[in-house]
C-alpha positions as CSV (number, residue, x, y, z in Angstrom):
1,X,-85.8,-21.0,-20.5
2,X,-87.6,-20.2,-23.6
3,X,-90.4,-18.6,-24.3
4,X,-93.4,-20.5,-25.9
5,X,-94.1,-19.5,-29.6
6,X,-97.1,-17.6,-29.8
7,X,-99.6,-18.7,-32.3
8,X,-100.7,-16.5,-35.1
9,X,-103.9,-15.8,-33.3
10,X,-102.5,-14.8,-30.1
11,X,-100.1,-12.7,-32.3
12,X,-102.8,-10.7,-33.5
13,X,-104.1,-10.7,-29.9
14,X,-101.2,-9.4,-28.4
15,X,-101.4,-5.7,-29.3
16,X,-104.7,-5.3,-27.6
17,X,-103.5,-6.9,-23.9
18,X,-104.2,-4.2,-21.6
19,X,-107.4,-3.0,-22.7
20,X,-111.1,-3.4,-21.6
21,X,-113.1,-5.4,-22.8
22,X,-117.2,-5.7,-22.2
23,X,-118.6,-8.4,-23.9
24,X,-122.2,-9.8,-23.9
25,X,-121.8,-13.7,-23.3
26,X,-125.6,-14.4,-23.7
27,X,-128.8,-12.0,-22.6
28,X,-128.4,-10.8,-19.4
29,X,-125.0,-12.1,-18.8
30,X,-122.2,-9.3,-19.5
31,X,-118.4,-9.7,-18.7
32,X,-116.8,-6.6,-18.3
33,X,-112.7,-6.6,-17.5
34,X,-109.6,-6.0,-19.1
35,X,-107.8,-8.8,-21.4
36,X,-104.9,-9.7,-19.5
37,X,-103.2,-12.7,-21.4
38,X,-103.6,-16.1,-22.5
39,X,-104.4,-18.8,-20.7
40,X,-101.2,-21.0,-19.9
41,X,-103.3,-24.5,-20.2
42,X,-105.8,-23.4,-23.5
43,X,-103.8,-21.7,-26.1
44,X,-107.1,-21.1,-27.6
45,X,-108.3,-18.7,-24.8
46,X,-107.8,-15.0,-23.0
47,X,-107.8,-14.1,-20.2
48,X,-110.3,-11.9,-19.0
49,X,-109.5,-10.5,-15.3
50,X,-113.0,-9.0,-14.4
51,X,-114.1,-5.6,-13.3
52,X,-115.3,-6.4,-10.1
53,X,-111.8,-7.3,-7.6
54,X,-109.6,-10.3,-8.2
55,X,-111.9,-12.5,-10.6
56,X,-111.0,-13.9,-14.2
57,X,-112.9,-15.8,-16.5
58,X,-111.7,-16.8,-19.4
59,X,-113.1,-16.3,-23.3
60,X,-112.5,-18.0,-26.5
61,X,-109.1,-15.9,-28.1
62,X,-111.0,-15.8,-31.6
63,X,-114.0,-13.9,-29.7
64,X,-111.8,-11.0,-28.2
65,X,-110.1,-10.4,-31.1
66,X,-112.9,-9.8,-33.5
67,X,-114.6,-7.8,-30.7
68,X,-111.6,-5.3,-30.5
69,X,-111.3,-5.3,-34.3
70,X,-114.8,-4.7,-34.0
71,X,-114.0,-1.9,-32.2
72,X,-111.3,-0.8,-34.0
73,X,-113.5,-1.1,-37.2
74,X,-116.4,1.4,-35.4
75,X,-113.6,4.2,-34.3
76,X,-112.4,4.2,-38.0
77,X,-116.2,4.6,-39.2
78,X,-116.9,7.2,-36.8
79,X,-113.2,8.7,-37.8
80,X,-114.6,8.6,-41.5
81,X,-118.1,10.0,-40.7
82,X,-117.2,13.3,-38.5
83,X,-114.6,14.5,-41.1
């Protein structure tokens, strides 16, 4: 069987499955995890599988990946600052 073409978003996704994630949803409402995947019935959306035991949620793809380039973007600052 073949395996589904991933899109170019999930593409760019893909390198950062496997690492945590704590995102602030609205005030007061934080999801902390580790992105897993994408979901099988939203191509649009990653999964999230919580912190806390056996729960996932699931966020908007386009909202993890600018989070973790986010990230990315403040190591590479800090990087740039301490040298």
């Amino acid at each position: 069987m073949l395996e589904p073409q991933l899109t170019g978003l999930q593409k760019r996704a893909s390198k950062y499955i496997d690492k945590a994630i704590a995102y602030q949803v609205r005030p007061g409402e934080m999801i902390e995890g580790h992105f897993i995947g994408f979901d099988k019935t939203n191509i649009d959306r990653a999964v999230i599988q919580m912190s806390n035991a056996a729960d996932r949620t699931t966020l908007p793809l386009m909202t993890v990946v600018n989070y973790f380039e986010g990230v990315e973007d403040d190591e590479n600052d800090d990087a740039l600052t301490k040298q």
